[in-house]
N, C-alpha and C positions, 0 to 999 in steps of 0.2 A: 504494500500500500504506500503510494504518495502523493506527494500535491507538491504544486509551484502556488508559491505567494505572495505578495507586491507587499514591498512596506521600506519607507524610506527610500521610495524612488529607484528600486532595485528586488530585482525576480530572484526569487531561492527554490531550490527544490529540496523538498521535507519528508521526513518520513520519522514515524512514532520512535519514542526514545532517542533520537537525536538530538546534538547540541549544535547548535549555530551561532557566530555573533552577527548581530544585526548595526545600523545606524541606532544610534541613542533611543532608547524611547523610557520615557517618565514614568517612575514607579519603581519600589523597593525591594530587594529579595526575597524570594518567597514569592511573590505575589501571581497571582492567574491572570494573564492576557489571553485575547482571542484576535485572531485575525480574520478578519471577514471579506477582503480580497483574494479570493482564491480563483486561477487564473485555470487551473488543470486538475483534475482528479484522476487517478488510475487506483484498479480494486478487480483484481486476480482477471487481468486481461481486459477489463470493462475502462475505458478509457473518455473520459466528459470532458468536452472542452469548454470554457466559457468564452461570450460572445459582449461583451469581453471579460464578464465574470460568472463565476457560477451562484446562481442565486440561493441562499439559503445553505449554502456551503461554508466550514470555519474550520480552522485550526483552532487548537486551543493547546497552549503553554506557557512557562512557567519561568520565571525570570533566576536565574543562578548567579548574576553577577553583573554588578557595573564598575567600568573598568576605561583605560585608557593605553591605545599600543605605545609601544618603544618610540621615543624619539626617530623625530627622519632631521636632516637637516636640508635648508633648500638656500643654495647657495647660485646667486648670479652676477654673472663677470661681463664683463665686456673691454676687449683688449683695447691698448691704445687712448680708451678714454677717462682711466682712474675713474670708475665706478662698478665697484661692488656694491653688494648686498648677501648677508647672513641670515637667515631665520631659522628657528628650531619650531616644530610642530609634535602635539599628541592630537591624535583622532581618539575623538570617545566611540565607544560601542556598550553593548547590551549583548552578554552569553545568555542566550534562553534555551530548556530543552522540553522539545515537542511531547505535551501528554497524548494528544487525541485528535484525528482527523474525522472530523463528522460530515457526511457527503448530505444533500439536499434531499 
């Protein structure tokens, strides 16, 4: 069993007891989300597409952790004309792991 689901402007494909991180989303650990963009369902060969969603279709899971990745640094140069630029960046996300894919 899985599903593709939109959230944060970005398609994931899911499937039960799975961990994924996602873009930020607001709320504690521990806590039950649902996502109700669901873009594809498949269930032992039966395969639903949405048009562009599936109606009455959701995910539902469970927040593990908020968190932020490693340092990147983004550094820009340009020869010849003394100008630099340094910056250090963390991207936040959100570990959630999938309890339950409930189809329409």
């Amino acid at each position: 069993m899985l599903a593709i689901i939109k959230t944060g402007g970005k398609q994931y494909i899911v499937s039960p007891k799975q961990k994924i991180k996602i873009e930020k989303i607001e709320g504690k650990e521990g806590k039950q989300i649902e996502f109700k963009d669901v873009l594809l369902f498949e269930n032992d060969k039966v395969i639903e597409i949405g048009k562009p969603l599936i109606k009455g279709a959701k995910v539902l899971a469970t927040i593990v952790k908020q968190g932020r990745t490693d340092k990147i640094i983004v550094f820009k140069y340009k020869a010849k004309k003394r100008q630099q630029t340094k910056k250090g960046h963390h991207q936040t996300f959100t570990e959630v792991e999938i309890k339950e894919i409930i189809a329409a």
